[in-house]
Structure formats: C-alpha cells, structure tokens
DSSP file (Angstrom, degrees, kcal/mol; ACC not computed):
  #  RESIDUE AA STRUCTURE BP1 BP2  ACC     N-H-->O    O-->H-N    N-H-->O    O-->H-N    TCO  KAPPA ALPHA  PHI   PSI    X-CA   Y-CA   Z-CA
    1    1 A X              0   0    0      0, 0.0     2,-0.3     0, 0.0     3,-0.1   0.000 360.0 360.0 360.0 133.6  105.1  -27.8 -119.2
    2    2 A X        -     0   0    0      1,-0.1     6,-0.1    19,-0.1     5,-0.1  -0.666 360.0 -96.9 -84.8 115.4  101.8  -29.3 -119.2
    3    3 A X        -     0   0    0     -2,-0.3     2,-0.2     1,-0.1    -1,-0.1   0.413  43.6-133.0 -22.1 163.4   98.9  -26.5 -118.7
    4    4 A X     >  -     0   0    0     -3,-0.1     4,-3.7     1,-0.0    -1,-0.1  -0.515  43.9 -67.7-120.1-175.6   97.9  -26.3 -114.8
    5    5 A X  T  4 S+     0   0    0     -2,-0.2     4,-0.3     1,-0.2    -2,-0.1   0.896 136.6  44.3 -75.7  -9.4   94.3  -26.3 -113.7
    6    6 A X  T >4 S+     0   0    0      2,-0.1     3,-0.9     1,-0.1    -1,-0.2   0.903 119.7  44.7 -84.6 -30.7   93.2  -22.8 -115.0
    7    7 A X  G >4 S+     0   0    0      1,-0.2     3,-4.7     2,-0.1    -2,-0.1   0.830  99.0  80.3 -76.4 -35.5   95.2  -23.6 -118.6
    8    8 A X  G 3< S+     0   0    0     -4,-3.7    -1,-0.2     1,-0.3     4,-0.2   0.893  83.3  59.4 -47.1 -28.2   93.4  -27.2 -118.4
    9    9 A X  G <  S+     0   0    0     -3,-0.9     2,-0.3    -4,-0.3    -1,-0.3   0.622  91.7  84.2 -73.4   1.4   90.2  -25.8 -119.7
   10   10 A X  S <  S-     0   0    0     -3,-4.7     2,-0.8    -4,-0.2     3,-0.1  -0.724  94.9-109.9 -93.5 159.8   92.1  -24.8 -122.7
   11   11 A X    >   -     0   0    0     -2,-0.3     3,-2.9     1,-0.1     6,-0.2  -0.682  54.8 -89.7 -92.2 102.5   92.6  -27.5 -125.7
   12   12 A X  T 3  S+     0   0    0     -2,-0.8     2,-0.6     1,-0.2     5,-0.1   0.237 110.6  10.1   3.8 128.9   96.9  -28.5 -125.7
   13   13 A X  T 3  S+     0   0    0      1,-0.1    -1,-0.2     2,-0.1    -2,-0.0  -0.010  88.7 136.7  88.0 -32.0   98.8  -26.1 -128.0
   14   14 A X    <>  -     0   0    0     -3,-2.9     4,-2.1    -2,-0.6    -1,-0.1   0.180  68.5-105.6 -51.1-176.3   96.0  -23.7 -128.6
   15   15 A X  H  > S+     0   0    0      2,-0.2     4,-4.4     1,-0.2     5,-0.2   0.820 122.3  40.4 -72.4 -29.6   97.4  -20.0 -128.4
   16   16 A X  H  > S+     0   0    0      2,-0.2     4,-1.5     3,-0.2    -1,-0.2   0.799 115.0  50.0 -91.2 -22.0   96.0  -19.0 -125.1
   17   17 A X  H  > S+     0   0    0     -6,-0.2     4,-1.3     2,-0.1     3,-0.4   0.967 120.0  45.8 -78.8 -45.9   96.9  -22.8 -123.7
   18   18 A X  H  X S+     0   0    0     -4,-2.1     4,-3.3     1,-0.3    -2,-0.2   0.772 113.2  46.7 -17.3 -71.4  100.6  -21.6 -125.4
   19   19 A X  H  X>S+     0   0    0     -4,-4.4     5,-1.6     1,-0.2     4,-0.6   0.914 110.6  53.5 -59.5 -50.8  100.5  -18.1 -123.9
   20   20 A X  H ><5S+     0   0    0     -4,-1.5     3,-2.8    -3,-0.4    -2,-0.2   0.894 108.3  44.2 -49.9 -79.7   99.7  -19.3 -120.6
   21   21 A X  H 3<5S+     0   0    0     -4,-1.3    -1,-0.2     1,-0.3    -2,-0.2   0.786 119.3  49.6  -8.6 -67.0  102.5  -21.9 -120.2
   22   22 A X  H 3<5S-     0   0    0     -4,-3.3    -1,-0.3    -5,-0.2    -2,-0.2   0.182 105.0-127.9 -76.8  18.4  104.8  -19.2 -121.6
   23   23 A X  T XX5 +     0   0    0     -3,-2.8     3,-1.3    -4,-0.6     4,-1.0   0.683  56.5 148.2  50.1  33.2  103.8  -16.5 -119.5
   24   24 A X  H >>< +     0   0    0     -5,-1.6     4,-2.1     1,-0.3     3,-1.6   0.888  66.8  66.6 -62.4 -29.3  103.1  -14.2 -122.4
   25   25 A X  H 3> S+     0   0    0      1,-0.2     4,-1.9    -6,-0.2    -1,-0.3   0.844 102.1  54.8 -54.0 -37.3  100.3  -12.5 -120.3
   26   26 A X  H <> S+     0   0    0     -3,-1.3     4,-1.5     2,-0.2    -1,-0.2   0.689 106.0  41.3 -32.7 -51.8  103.1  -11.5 -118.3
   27   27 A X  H << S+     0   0    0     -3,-1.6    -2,-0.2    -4,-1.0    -1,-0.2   0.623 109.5  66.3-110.8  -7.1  105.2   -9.9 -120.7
   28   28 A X  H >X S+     0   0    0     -4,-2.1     3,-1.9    -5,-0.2     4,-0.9   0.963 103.2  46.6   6.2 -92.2  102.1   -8.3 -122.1
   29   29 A X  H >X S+     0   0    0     -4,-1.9     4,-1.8     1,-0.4     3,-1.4   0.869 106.7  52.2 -56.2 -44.3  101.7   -6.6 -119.5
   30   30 A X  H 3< S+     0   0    0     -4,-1.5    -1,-0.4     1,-0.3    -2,-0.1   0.444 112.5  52.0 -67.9  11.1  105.2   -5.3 -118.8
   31   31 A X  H <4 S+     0   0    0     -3,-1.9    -1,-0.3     2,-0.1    -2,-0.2   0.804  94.8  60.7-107.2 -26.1  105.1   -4.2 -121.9
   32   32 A X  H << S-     0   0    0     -3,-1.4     2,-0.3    -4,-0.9    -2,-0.2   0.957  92.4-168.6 -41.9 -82.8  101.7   -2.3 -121.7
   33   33 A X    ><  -     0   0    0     -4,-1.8     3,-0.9     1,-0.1    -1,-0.2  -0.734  51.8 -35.7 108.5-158.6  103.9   -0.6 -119.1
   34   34 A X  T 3  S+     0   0    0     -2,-0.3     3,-0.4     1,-0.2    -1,-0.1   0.028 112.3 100.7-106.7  56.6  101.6    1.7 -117.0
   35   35 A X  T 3  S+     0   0    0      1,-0.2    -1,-0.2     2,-0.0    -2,-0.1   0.328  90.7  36.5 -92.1   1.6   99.6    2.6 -119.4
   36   36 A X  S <  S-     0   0    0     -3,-0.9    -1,-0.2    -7,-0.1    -2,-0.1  -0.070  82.9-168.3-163.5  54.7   97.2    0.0 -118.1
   37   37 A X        -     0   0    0     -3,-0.4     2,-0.2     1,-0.2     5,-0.1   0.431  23.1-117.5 -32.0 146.4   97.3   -0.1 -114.2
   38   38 A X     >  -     0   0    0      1,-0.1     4,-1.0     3,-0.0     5,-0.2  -0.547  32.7 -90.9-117.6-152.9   95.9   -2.4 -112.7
   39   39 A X  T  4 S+     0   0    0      1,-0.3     4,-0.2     2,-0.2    -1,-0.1   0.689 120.7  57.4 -77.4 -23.3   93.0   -2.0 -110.2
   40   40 A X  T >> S+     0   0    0      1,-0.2     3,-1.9     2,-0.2     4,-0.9   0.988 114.7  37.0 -52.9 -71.1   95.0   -1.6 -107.2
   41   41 A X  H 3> S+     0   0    0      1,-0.3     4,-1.1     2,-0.2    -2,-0.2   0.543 119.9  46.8 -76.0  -5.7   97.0    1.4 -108.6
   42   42 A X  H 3< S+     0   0    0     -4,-1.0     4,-0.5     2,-0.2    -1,-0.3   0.285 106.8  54.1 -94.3   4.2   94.1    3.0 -110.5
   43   43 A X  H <> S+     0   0    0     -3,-1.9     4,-1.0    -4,-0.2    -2,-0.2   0.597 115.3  48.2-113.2 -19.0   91.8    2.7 -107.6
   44   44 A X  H >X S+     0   0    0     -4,-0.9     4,-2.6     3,-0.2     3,-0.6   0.936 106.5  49.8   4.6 -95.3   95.0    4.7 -105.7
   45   45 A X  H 3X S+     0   0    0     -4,-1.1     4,-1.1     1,-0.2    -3,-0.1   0.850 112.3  53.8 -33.0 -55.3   95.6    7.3 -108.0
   46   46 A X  H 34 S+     0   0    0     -4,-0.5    -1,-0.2     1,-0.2    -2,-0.2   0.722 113.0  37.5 -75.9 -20.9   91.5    8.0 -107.9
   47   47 A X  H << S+     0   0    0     -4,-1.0     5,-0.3    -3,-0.6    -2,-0.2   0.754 114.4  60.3 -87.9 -23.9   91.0    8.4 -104.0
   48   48 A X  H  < S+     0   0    0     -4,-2.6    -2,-0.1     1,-0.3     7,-0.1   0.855 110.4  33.7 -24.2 -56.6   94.1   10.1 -103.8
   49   49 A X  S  < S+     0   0    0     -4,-1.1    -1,-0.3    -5,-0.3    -2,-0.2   0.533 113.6  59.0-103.9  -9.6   93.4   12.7 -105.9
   50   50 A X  S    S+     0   0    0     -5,-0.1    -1,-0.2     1,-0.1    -2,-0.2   0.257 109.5  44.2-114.4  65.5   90.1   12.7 -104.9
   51   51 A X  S    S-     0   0    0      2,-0.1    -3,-0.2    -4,-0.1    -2,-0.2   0.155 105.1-128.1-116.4 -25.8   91.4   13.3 -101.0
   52   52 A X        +     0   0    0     -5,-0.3    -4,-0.1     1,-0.2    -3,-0.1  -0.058  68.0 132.7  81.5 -38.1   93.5   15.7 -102.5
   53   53 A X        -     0   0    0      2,-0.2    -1,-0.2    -6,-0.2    -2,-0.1   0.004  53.7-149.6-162.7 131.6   96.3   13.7 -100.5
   54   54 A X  S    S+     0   0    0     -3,-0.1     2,-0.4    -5,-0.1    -6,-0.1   0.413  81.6  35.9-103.0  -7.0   99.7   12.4 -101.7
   55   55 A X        +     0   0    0     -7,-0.1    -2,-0.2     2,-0.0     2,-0.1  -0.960  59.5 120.1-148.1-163.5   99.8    9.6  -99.4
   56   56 A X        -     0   0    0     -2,-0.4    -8,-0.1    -3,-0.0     3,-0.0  -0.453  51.7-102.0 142.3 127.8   97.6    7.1  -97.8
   57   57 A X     >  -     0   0    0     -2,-0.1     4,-0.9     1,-0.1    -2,-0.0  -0.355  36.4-119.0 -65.1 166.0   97.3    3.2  -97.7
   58   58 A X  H  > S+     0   0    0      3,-0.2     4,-4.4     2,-0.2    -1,-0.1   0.866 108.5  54.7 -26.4 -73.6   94.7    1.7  -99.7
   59   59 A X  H  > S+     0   0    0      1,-0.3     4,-1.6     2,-0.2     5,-0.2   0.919 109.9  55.2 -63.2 -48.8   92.4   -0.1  -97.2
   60   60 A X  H  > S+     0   0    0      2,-0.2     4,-2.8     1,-0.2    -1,-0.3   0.916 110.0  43.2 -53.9 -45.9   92.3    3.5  -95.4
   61   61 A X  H  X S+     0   0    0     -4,-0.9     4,-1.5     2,-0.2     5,-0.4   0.998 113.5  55.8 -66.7 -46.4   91.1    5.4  -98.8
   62   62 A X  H >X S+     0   0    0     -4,-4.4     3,-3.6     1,-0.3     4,-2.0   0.910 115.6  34.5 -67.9 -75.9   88.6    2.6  -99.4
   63   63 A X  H 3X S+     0   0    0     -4,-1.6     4,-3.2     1,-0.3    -1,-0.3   0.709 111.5  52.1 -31.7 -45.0   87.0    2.8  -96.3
   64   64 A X  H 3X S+     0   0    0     -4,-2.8     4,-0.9    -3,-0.2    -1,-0.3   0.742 112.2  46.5 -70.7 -13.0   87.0    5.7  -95.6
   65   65 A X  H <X S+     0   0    0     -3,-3.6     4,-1.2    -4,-1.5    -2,-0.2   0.818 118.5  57.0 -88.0 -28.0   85.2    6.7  -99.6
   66   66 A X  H  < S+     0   0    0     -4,-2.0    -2,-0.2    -5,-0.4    -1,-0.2   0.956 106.4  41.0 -47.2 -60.3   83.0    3.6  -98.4
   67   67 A X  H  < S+     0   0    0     -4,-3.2    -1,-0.2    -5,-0.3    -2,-0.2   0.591 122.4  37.9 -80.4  -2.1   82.0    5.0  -95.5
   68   68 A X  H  < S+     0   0    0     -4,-0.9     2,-0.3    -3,-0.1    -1,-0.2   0.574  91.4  91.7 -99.9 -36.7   81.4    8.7  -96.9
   69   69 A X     <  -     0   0    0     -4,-1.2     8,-0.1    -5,-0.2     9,-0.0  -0.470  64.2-178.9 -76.3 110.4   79.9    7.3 -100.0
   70   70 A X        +     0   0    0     -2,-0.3     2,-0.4     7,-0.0    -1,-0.1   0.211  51.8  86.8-130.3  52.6   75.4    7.1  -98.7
   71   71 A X  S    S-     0   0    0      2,-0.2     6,-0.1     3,-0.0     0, 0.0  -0.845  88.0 -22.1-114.9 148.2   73.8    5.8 -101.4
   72   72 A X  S    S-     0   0    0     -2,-0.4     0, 0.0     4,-0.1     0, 0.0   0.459  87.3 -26.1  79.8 161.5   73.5    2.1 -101.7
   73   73 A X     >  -     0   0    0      1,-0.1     4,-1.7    -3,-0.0    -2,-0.2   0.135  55.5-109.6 -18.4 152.9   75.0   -0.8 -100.7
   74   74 A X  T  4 S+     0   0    0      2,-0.2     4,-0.3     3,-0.2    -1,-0.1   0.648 124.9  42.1 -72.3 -29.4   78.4   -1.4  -99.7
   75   75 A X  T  > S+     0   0    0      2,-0.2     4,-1.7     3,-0.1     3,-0.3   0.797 114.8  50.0 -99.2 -13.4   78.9   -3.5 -103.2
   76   76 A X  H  > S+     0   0    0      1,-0.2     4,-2.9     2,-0.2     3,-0.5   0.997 110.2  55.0 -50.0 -60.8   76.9   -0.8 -105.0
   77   77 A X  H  X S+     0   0    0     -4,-1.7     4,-1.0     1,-0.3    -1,-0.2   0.733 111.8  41.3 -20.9 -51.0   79.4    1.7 -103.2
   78   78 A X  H  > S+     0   0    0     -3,-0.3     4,-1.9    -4,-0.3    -1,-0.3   0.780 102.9  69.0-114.1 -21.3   82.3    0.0 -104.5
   79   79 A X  H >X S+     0   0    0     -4,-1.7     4,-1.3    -3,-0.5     3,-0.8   0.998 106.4  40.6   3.6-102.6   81.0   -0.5 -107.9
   80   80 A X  H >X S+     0   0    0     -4,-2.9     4,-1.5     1,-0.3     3,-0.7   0.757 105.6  58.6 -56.8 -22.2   81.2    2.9 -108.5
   81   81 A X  H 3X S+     0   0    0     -4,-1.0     4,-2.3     2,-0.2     3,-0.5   0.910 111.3  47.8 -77.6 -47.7   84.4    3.6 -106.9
   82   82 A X  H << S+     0   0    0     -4,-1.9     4,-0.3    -3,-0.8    -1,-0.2   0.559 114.5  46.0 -56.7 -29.7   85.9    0.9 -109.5
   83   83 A X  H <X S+     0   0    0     -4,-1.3     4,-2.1    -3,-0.7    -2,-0.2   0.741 115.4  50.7 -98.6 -24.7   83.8    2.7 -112.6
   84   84 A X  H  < S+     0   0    0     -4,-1.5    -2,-0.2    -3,-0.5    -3,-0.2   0.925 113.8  41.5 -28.7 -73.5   85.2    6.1 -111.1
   85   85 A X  T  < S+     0   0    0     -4,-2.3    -3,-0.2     1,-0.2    -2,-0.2   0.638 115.8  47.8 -73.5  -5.4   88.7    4.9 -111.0
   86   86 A X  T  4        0   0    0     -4,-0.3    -1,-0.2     1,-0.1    -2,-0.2   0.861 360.0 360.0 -85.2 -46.3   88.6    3.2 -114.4
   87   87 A X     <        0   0    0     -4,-2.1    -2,-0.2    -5,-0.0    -1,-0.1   0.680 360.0 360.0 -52.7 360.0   87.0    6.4 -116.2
C-alpha cells in the first residue's frame, strides 16, 4: 500500500515509510501496554487524584483545574497541567 499523505514525506521503503504502512506504531503501542498512557488518560489519572475524586469526565476536570489554576494564560495554564500529568 503506497504511503498516504503523512508517510509521503518519507522516502518509499525506508523503515518509518515501512512501519507506517504496516501499522507497527500501532502494535508498538499495544505492546508498551499502559505503561505509556497517552495524554488523555494521564491527564485523567492527574486531576483525578488531584480532586481526590474517582470519577469525572475529562472536559469537567480540565476546566474546572483551568479555571482554579490564576497564574497565566489559559495555554500557560494548560502547559503545566500537561508537565504535571506527564511527571
């Protein structure tokens, strides 16, 4: 299968136009397992616990840590809530 337009910058055949095709990033990942969440569920996991709280939508924690958060900017704001949930 012929690379698509994000694989097109890669040169035919190389590893990464290879992997792409073949979805290796894919099975990478699943393989990773969730030992390497990906931002959704680690930005979860980190207003959660720091809510204290065992449930909650997304969009609610982030707003609400947004709107609590009153230093900075709204992308400064969320910055750190992304270097938070990563550390």
């Amino acid at each position: 299968m012929p690379a698509g337009a994000v694989g097109s910058v890669w040169a035919s055949g190389t590893w990464t136009d290879t992997c792409w095709e073949t979805l290796t990033w894919e099975d990478v990942s699943a393989t990773l397992g969730n030992s390497n969440p990906d931002m959704n569920t680690r930005l979860m996991v980190f207003l959660r616990d720091f809510y204290s709280v065992t449930e909650g939508d997304l969009t609610s924690l982030v707003y609400r840590y947004l709107r609590e958060e009153k230093t900075g900017e709204y992308t400064a704001r969320w910055k750190a809530m992304e270097e938070d949930a990563t550390a």
